[in-house]
Wavefront OBJ file of the C-alpha trace (Angstrom):
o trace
v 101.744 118.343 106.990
v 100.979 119.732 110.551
v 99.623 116.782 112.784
v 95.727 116.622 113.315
v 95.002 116.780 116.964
v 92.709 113.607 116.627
v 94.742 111.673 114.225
v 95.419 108.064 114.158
v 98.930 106.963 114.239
v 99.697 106.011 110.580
v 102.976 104.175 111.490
v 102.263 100.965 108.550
v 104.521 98.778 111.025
v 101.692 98.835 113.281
v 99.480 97.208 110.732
v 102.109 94.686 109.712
v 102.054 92.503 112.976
v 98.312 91.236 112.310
v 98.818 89.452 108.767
v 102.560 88.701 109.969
v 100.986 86.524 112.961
v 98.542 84.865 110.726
v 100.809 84.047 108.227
v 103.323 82.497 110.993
v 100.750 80.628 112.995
v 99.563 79.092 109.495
v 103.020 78.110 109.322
v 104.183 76.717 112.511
v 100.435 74.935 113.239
v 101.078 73.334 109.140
v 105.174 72.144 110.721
v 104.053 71.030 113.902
v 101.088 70.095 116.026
v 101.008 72.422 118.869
v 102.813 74.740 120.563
v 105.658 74.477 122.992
v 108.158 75.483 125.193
v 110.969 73.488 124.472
v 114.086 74.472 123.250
v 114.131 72.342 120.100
v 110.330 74.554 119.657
v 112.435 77.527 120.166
v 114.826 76.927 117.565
v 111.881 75.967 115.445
v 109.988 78.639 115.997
v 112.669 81.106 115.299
v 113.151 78.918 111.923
v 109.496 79.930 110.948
v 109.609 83.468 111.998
v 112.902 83.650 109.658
v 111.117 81.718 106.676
v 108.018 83.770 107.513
v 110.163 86.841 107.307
v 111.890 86.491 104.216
v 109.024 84.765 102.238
v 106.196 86.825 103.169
v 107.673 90.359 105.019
v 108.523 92.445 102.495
v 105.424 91.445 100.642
v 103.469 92.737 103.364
v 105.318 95.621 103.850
v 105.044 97.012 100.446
v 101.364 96.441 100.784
v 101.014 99.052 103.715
v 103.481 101.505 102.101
v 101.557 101.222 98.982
v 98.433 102.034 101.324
v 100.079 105.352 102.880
v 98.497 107.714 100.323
v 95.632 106.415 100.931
v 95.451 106.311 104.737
v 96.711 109.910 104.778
v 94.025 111.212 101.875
v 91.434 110.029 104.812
v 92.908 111.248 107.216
v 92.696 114.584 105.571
v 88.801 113.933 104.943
v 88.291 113.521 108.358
v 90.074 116.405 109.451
v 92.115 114.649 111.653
v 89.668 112.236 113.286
v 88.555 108.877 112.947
v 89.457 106.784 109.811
v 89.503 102.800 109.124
v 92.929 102.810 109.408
l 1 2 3 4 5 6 7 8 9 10 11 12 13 14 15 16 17 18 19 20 21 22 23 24 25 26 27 28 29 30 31 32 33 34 35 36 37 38 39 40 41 42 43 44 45 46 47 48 49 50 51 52 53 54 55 56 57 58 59 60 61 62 63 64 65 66 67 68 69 70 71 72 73 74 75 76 77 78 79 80 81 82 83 84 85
């Protein structure tokens, strides 16, 4: 498929750090209170991120590679320009 000039990048990694951060701040803020700089928080929040990772990531991910067809088909439609995506 040649490029369209106007075209939005349809990389689905771009669209997996929104739900990702949700998910993990629902997470962390249901663990602990607040936020912090600590390094105990550190270690914690690299805990989440893992849990986050391996409960919820690939879930996501198959959700925007499922999506792909879609994102491309308007894509197409617009002839290269704007799309929800």
């Amino acid at each position: 498929m040649e490029w369209p000039p106007q075209s939005p990048d349809l990389n689905p990694i771009k669209n997996l750090w929104v739900p990702f951060k949700a998910v993990f701040h629902k997470r962390f803020t249901e663990m602990f209170n607040h936020p912090s700089k600590s390094l105990e928080a550190r270690y914690r929040y690299t805990a989440v991120l893992q849990e986050v990772r391996y409960t919820q990531g690939q879930q996501l991910v198959d959700v925007l590679i499922e999506s792909m067809p879609k994102r491309v088909q308007a894509v197409i439609e617009a002839n290269g320009g704007w799309t929800k995506y």
